[in-house]
C-alpha positions in Angstrom: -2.2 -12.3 8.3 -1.8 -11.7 11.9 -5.3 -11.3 14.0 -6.5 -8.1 14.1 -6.5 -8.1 9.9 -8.3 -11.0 10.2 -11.1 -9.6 12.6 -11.1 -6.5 9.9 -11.2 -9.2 6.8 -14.4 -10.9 8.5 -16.1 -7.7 9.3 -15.9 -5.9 5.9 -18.1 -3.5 4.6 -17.6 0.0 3.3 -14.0 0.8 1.0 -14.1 4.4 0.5 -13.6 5.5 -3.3 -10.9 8.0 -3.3 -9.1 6.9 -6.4 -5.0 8.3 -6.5 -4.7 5.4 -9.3 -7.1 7.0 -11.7 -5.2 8.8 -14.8 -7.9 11.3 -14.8 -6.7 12.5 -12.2 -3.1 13.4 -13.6 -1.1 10.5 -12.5 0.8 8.6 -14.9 2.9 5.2 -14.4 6.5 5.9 -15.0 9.0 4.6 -13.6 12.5 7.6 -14.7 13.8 8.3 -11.4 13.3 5.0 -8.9 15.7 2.3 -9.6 14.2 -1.2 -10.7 16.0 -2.9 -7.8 14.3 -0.5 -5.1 11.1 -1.2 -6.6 11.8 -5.2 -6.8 12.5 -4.9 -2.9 9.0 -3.0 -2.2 7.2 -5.6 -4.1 8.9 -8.7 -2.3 8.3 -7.0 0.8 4.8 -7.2 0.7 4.4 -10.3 -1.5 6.1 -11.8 1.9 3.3 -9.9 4.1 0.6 -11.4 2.0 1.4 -15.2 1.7 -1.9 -16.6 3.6 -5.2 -15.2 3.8 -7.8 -14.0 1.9 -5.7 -10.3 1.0 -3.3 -10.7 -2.2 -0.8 -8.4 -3.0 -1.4 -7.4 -6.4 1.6 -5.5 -7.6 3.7 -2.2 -6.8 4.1 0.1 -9.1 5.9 3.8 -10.0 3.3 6.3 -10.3 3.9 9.9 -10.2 7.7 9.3 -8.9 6.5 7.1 -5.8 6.2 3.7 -5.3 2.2 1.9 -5.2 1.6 -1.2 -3.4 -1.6 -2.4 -5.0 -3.5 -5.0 -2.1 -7.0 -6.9 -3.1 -9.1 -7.6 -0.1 -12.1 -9.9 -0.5 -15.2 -7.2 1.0 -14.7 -3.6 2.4 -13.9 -2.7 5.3 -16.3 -1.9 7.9 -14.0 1.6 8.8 -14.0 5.1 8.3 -11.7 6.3 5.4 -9.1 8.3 8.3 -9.6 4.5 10.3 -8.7 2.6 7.1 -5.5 5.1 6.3 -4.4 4.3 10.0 -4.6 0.6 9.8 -2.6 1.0 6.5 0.2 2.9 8.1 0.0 1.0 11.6 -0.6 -2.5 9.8 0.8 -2.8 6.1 3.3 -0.7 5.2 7.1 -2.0 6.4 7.7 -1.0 9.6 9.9 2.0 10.3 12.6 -0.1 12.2 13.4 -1.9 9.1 16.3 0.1 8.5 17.4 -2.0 5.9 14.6 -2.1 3.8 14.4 1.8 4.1 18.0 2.3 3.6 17.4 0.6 0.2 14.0 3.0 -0.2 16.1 6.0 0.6 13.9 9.0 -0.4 11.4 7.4 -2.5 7.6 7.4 -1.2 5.2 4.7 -0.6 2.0 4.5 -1.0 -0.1 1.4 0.0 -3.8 1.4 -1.5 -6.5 -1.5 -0.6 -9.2 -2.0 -3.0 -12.0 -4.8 -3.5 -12.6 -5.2 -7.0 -11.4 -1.9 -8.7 -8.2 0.0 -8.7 -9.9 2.8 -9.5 -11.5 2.5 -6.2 -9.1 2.2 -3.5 -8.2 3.2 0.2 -4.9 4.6 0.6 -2.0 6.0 2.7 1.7 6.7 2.2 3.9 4.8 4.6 5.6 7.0 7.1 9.4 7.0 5.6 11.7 7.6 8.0 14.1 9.2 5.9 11.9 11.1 4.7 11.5 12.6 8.3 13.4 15.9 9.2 
């Protein structure tokens, strides 16, 4: 966990509740369209990013065609929800140099969502794909 996820991790204290897990909501797991090996890739990824610390990668997952990184943090995060979404994107999700690892990804979204105790409770942001950029 490099510092400045630290700092955040020991000043925790407000997760907003936007929930894009939540079935009610019209999403449903499936997994048709995203190959199994693009989706193994996304979860080693971040199992790497989350070897030490207090935040555990839970699990990724194909919902509504696109690819969810699930990540438990211990307390919320003393952010706004738009400050939270930033530090997702800026922070968590791959970095957009890693051609590789987007090569692989191709057109497929991902979404990365932060949630304390809950999944029906999260934070989250989609990762800026840049093949997905025109």
């Amino acid at each position: 966990m490099n510092l400045f996820a630290f700092f955040c991790a020991s000043q925790l204290t407000g997760c907003n509740q936007a929930s894009a897990y939540q079935n009610e909501n019209g999403l449903t797991a499936s997994d048709d369209k995203i190959p199994t090996a693009v989706v193994k890739n996304v979860r080693q990824t971040f199992q790497a990013k989350f070897v030490y610390g207090d935040w555990r990668f839970e699990d990724a997952r194909v919902i509504n065609n696109s690819i969810n990184a699930f990540i438990q943090i211990p307390d919320k995060l003393d952010m706004s929800k738009e400050q939270q979404q930033n530090y997702i994107n800026q922070m968590i999700c791959p970095a957009q140099h890693q051609s590789e690892f987007w090569q692989q990804v191709s057109s497929h979204e991902i979404w990365v969502h932060l949630y304390t105790h809950d999944k029906r409770y999260t934070v989250y942001s989609k990762c800026q794909n840049p093949n997905l950029s025109a």
